[in-house]
mmCIF file as gemmi writes it, N, C-alpha and C atoms, coordinates in Angstrom:
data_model
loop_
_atom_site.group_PDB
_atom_site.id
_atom_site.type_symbol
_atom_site.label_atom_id
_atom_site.label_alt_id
_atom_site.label_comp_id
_atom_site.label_asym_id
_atom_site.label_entity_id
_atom_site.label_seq_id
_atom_site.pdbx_PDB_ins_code
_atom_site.Cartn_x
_atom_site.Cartn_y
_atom_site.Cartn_z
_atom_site.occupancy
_atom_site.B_iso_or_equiv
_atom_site.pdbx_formal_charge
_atom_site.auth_seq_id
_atom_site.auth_asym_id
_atom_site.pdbx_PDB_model_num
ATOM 1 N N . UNK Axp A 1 ? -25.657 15.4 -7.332 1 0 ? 1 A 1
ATOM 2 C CA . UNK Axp A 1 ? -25.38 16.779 -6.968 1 0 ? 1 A 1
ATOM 3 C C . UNK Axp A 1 ? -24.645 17.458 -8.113 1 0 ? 1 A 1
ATOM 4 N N . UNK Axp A 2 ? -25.346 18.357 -8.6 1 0 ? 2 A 1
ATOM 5 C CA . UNK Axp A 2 ? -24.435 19.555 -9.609 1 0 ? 2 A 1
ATOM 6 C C . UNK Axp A 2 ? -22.689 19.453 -9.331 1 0 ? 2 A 1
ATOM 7 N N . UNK Axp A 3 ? -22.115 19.845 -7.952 1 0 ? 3 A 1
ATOM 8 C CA . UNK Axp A 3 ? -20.991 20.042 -7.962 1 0 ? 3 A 1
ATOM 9 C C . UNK Axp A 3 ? -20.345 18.668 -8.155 1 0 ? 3 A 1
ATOM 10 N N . UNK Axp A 4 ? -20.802 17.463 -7.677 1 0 ? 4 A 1
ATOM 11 C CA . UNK Axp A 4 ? -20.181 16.296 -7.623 1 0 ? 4 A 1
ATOM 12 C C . UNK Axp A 4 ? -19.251 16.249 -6.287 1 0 ? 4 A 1
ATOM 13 N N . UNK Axp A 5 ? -17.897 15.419 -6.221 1 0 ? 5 A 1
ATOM 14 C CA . UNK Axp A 5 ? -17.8 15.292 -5.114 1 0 ? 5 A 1
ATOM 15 C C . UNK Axp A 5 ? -18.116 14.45 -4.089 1 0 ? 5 A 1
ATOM 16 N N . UNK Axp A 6 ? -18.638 13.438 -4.343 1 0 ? 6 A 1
ATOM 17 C CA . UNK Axp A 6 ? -19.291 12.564 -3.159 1 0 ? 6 A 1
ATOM 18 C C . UNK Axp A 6 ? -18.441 11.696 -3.042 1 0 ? 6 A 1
ATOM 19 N N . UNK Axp A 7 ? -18.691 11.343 -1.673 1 0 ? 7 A 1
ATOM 20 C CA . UNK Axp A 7 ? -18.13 10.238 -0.585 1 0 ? 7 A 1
ATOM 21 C C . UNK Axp A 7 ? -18.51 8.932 -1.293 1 0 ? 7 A 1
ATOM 22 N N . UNK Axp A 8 ? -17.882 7.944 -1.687 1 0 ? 8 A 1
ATOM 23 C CA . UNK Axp A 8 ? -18.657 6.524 -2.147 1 0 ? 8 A 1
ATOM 24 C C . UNK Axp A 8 ? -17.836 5.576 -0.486 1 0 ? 8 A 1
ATOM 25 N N . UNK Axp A 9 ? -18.986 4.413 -0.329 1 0 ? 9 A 1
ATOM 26 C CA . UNK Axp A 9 ? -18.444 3.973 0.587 1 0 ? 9 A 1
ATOM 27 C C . UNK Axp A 9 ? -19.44 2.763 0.199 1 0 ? 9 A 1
ATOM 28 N N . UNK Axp A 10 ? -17.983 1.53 0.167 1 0 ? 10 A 1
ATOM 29 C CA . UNK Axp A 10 ? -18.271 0.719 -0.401 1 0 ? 10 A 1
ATOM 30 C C . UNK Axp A 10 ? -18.319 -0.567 0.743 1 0 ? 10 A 1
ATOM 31 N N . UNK Axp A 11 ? -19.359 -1.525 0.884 1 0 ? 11 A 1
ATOM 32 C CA . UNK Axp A 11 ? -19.415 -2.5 1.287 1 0 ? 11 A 1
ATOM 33 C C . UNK Axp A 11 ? -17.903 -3.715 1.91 1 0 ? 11 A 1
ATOM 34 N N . UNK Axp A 12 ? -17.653 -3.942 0.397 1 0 ? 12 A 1
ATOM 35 C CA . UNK Axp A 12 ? -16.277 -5.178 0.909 1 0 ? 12 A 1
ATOM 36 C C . UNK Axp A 12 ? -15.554 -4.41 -0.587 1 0 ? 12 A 1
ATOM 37 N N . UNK Axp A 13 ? -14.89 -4.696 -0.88 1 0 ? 13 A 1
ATOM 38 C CA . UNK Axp A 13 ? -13.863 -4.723 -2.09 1 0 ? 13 A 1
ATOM 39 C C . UNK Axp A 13 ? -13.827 -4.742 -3.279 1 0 ? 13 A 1
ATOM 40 N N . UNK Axp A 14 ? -15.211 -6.209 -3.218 1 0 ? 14 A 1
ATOM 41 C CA . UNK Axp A 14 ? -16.306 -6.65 -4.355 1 0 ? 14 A 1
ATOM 42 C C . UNK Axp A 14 ? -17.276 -5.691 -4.819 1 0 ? 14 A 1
ATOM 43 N N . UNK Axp A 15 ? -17.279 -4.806 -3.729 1 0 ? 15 A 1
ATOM 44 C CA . UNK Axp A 15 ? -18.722 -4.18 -4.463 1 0 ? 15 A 1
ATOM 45 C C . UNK Axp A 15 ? -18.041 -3.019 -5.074 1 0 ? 15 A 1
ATOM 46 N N . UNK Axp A 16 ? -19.232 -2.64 -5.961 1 0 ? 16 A 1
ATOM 47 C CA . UNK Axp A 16 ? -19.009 -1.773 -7.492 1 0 ? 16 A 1
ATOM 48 C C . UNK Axp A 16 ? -19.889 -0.655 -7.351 1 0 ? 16 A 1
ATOM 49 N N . UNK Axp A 17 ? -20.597 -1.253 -6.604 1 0 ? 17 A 1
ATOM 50 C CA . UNK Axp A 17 ? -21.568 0.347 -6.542 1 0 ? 17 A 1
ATOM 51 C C . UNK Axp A 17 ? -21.44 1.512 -5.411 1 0 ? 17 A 1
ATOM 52 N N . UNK Axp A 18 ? -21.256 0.822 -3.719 1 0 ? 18 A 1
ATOM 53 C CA . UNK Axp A 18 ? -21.105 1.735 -3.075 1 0 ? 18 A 1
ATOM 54 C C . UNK Axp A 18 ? -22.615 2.718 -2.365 1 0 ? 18 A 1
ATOM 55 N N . UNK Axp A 19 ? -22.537 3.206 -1.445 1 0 ? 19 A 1
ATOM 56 C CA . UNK Axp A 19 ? -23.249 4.37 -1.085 1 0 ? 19 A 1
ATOM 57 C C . UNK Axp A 19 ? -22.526 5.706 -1.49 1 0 ? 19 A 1
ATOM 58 N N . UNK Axp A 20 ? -23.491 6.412 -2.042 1 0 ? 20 A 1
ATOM 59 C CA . UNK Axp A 20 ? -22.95 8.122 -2.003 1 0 ? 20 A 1
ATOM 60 C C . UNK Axp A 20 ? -23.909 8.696 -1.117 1 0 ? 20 A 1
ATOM 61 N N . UNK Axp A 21 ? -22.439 9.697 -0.85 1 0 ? 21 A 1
ATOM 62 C CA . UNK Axp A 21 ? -22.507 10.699 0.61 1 0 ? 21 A 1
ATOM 63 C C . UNK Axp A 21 ? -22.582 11.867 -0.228 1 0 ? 21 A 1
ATOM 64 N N . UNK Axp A 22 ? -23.782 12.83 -0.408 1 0 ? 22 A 1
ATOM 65 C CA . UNK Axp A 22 ? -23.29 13.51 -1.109 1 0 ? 22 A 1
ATOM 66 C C . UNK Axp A 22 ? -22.722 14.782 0.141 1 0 ? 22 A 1
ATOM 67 N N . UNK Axp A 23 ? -21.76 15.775 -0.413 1 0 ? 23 A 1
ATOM 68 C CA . UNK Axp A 23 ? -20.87 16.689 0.343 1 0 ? 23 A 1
ATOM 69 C C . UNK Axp A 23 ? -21.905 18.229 0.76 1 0 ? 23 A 1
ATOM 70 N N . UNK Axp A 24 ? -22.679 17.804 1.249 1 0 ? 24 A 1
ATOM 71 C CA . UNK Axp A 24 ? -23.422 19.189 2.089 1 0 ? 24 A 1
ATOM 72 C C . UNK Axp A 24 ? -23.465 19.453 3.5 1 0 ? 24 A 1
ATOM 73 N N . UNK Axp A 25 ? -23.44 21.043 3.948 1 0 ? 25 A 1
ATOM 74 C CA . UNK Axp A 25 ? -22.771 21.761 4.803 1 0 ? 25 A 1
ATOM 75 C C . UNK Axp A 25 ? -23.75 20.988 6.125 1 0 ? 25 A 1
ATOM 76 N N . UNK Axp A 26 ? -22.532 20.39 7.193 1 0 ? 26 A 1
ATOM 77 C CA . UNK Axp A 26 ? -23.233 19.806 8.356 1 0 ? 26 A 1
ATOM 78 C C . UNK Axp A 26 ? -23.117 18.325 8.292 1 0 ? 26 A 1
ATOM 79 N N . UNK Axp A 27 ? -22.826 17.786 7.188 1 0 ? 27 A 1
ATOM 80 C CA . UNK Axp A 27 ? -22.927 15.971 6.725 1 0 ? 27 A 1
ATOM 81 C C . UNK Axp A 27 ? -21.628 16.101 7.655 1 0 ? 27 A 1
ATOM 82 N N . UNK Axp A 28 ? -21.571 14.973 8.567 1 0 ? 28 A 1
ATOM 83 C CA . UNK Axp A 28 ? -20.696 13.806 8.932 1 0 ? 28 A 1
ATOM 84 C C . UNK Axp A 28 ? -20.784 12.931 8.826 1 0 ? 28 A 1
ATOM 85 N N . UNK Axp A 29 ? -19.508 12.283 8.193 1 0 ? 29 A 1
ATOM 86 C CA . UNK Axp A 29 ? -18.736 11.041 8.552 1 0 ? 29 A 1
ATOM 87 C C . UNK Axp A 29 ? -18.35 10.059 9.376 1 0 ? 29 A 1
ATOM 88 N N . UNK Axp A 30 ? -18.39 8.834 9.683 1 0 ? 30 A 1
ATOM 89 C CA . UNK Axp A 30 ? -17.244 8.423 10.678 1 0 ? 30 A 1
ATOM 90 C C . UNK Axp A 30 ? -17.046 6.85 10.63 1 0 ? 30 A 1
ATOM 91 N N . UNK Axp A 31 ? -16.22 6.535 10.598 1 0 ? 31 A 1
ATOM 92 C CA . UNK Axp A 31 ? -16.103 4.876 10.438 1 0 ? 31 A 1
ATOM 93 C C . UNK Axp A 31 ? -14.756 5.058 10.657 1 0 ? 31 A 1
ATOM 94 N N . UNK Axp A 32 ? -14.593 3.48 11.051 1 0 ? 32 A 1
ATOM 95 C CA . UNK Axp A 32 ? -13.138 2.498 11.056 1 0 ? 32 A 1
ATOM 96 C C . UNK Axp A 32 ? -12.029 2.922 9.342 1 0 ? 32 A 1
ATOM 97 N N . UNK Axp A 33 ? -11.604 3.23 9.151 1 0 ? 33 A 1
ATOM 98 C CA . UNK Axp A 33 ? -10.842 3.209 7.981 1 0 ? 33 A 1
ATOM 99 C C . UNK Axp A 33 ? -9.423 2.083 7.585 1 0 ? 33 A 1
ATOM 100 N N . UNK Axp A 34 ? -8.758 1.901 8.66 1 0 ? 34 A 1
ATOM 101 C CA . UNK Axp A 34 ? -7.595 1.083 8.064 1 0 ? 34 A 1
ATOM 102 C C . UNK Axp A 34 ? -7.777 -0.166 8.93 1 0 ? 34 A 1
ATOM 103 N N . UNK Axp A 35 ? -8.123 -0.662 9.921 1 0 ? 35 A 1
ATOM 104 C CA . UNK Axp A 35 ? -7.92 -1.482 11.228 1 0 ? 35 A 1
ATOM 105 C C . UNK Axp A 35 ? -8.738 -2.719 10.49 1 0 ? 35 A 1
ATOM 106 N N . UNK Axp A 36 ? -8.404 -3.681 9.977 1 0 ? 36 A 1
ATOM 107 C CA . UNK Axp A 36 ? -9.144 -5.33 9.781 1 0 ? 36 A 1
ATOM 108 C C . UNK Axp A 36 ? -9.613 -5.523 10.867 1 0 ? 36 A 1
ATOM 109 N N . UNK Axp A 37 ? -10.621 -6.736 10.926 1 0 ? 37 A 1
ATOM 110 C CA . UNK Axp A 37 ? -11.753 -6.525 9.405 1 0 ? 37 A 1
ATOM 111 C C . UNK Axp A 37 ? -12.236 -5.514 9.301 1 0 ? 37 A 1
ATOM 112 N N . UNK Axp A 38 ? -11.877 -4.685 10.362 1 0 ? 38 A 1
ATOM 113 C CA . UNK Axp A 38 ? -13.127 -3.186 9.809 1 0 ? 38 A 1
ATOM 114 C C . UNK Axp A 38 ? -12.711 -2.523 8.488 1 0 ? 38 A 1
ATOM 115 N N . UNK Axp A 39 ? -11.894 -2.705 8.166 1 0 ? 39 A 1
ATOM 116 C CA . UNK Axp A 39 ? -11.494 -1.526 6.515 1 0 ? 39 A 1
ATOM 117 C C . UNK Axp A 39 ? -12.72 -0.847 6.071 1 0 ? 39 A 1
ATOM 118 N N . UNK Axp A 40 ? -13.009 0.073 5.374 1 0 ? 40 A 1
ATOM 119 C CA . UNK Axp A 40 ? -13.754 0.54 4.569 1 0 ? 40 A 1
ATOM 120 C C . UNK Axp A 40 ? -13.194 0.951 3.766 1 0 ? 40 A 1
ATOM 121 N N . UNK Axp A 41 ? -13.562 0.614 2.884 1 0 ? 41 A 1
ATOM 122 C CA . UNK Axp A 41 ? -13.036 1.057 1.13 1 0 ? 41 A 1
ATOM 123 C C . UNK Axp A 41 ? -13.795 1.975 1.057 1 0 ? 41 A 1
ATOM 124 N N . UNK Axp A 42 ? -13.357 2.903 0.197 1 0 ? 42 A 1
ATOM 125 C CA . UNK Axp A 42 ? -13.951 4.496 0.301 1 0 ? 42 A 1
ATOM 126 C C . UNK Axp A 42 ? -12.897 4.832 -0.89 1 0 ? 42 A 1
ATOM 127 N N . UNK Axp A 43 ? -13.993 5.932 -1.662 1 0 ? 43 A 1
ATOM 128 C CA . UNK Axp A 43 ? -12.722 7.122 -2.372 1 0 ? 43 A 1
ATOM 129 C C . UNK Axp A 43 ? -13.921 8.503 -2.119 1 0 ? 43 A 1
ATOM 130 N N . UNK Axp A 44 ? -13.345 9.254 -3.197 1 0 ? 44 A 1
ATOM 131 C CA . UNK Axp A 44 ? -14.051 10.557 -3.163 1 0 ? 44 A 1
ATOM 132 C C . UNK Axp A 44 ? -14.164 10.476 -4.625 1 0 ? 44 A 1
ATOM 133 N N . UNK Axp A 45 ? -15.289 11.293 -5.007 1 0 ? 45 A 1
ATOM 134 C CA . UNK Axp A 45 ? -15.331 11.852 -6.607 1 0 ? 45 A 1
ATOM 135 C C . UNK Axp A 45 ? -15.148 12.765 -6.95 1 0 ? 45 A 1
ATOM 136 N N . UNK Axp A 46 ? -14.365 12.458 -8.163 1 0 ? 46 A 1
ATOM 137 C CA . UNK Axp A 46 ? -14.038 14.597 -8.441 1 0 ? 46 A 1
ATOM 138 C C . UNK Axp A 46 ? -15.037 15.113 -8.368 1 0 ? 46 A 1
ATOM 139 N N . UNK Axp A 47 ? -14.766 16.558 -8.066 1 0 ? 47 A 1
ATOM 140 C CA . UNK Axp A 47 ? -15.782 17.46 -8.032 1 0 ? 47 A 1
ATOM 141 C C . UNK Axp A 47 ? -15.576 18.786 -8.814 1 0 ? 47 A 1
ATOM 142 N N . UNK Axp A 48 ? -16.368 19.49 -9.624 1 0 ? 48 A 1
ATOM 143 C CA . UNK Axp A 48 ? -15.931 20.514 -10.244 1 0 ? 48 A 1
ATOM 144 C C . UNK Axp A 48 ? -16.004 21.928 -9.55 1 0 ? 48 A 1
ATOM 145 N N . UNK Axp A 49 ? -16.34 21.699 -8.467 1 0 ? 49 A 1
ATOM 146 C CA . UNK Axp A 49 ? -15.48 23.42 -7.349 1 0 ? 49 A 1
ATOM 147 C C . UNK Axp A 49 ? -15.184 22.536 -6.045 1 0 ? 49 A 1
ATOM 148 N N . UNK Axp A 50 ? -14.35 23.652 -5.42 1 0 ? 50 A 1
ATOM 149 C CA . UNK Axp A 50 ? -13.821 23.626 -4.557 1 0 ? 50 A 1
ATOM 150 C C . UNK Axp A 50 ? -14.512 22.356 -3.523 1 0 ? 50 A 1
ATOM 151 N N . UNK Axp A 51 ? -13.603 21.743 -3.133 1 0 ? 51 A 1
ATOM 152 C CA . UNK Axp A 51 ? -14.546 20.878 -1.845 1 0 ? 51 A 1
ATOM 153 C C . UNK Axp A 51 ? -13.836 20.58 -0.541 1 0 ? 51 A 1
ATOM 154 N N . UNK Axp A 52 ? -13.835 21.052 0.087 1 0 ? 52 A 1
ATOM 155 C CA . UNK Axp A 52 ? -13.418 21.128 2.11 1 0 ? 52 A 1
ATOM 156 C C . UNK Axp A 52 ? -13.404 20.33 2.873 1 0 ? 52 A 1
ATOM 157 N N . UNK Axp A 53 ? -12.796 19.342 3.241 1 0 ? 53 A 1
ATOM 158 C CA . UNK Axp A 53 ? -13.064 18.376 4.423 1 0 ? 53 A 1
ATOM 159 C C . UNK Axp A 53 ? -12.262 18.311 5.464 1 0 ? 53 A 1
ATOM 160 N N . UNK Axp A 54 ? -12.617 17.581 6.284 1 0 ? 54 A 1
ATOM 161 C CA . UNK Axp A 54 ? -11.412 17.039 7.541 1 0 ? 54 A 1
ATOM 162 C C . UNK Axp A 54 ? -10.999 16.024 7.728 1 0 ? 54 A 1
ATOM 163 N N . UNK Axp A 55 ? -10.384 15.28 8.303 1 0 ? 55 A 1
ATOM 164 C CA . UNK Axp A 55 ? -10.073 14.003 8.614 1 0 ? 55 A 1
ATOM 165 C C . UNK Axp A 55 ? -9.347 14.221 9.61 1 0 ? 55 A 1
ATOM 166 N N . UNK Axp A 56 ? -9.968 12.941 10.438 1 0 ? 56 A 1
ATOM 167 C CA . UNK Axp A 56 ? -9.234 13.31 11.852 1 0 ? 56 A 1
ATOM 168 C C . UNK Axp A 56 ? -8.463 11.697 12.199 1 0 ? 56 A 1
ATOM 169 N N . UNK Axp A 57 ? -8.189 11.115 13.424 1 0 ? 57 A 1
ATOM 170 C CA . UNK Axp A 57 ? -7.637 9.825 13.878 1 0 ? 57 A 1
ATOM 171 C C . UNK Axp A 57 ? -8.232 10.105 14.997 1 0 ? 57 A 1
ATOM 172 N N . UNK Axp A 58 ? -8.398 8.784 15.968 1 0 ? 58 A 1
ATOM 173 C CA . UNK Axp A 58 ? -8.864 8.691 16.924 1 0 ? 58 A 1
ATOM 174 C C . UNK Axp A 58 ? -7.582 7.28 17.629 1 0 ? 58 A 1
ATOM 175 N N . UNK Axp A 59 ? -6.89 7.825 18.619 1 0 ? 59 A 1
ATOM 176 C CA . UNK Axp A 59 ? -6.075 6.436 18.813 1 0 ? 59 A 1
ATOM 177 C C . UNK Axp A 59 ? -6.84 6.024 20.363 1 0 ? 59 A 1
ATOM 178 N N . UNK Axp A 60 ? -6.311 5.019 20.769 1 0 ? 60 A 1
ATOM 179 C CA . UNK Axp A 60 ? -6.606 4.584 21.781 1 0 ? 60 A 1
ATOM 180 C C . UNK Axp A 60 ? -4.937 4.45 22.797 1 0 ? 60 A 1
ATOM 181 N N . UNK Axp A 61 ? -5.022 4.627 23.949 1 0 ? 61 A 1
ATOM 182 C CA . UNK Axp A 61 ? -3.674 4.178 24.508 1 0 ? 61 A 1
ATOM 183 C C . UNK Axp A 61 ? -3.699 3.269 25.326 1 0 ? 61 A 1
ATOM 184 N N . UNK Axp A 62 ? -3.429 1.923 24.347 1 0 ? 62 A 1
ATOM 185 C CA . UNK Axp A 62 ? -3.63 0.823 25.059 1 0 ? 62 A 1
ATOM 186 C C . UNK Axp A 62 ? -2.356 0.143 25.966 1 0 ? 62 A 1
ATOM 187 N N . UNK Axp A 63 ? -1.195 1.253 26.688 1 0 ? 63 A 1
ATOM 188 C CA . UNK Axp A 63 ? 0.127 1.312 26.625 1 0 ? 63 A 1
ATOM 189 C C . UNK Axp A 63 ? -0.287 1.238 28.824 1 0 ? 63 A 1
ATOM 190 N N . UNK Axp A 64 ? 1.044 0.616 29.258 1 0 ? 64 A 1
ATOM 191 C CA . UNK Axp A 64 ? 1.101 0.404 30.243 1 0 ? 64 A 1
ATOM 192 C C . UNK Axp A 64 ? 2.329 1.512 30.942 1 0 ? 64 A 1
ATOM 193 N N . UNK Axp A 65 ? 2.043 2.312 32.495 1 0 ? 65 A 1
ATOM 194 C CA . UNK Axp A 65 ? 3.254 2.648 32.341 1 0 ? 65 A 1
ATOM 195 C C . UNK Axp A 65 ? 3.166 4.147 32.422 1 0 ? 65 A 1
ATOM 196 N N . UNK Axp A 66 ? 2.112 4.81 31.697 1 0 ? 66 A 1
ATOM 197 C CA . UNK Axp A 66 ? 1.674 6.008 30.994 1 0 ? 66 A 1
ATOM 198 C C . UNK Axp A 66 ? 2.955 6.108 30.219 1 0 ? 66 A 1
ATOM 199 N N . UNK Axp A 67 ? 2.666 5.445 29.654 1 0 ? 67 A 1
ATOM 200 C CA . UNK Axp A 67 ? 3.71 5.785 27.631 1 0 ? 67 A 1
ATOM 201 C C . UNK Axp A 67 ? 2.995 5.724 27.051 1 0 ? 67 A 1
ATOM 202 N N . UNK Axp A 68 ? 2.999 6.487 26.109 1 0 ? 68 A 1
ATOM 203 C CA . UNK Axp A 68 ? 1.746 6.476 24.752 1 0 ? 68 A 1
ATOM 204 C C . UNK Axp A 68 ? 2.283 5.419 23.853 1 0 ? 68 A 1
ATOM 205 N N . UNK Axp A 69 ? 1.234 4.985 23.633 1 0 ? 69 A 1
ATOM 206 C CA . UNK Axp A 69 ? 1.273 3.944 22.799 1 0 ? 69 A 1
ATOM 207 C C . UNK Axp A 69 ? 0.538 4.033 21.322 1 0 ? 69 A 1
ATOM 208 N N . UNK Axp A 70 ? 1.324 3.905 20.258 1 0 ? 70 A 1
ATOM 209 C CA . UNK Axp A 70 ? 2.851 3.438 19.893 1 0 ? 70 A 1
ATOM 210 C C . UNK Axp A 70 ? 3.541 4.871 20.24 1 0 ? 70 A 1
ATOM 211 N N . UNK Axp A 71 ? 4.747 4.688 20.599 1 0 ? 71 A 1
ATOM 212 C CA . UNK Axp A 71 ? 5.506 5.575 20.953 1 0 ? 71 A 1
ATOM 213 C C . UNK Axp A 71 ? 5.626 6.687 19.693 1 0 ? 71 A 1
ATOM 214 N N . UNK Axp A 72 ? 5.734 8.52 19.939 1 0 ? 72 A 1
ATOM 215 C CA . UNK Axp A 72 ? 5.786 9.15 18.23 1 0 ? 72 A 1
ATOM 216 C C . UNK Axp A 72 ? 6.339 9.546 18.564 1 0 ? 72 A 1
């Protein structure tokens, strides 16, 4: 893509190459990010204009009691 910018999303740790996502209007995302074994290694690539995203969390409340769990 001209602007650059893409999502790389990489296999395990080992890998060097990755999938690119490239950043066009309507593309979603979504995976596990920090939680073992699921990790995904991921970066972004510079891009030479502007580039927009979101990032969201998704928790679960696995808490007894109705307390949110982990407590914030």
């Amino acid at each position: 893509m001209a602007d650059a910018g893409e999502l790389v999303i990489y296999q395990n740790n080992q890998d060097l190459n990755g999938i690119k996502v490239t950043p066009l209007l309507g593309t979603f995302v979504v995976f596990l990010s920090e939680e073992l074994p699921h990790e995904v290694p991921h970066e972004v690539l510079p891009a030479s204009r502007d580039r927009n995203s979101v990032a969201g969390w998704y928790c679960v409340n696995s808490s007894i009691f109705s307390k949110v769990a982990p407590p914030i």
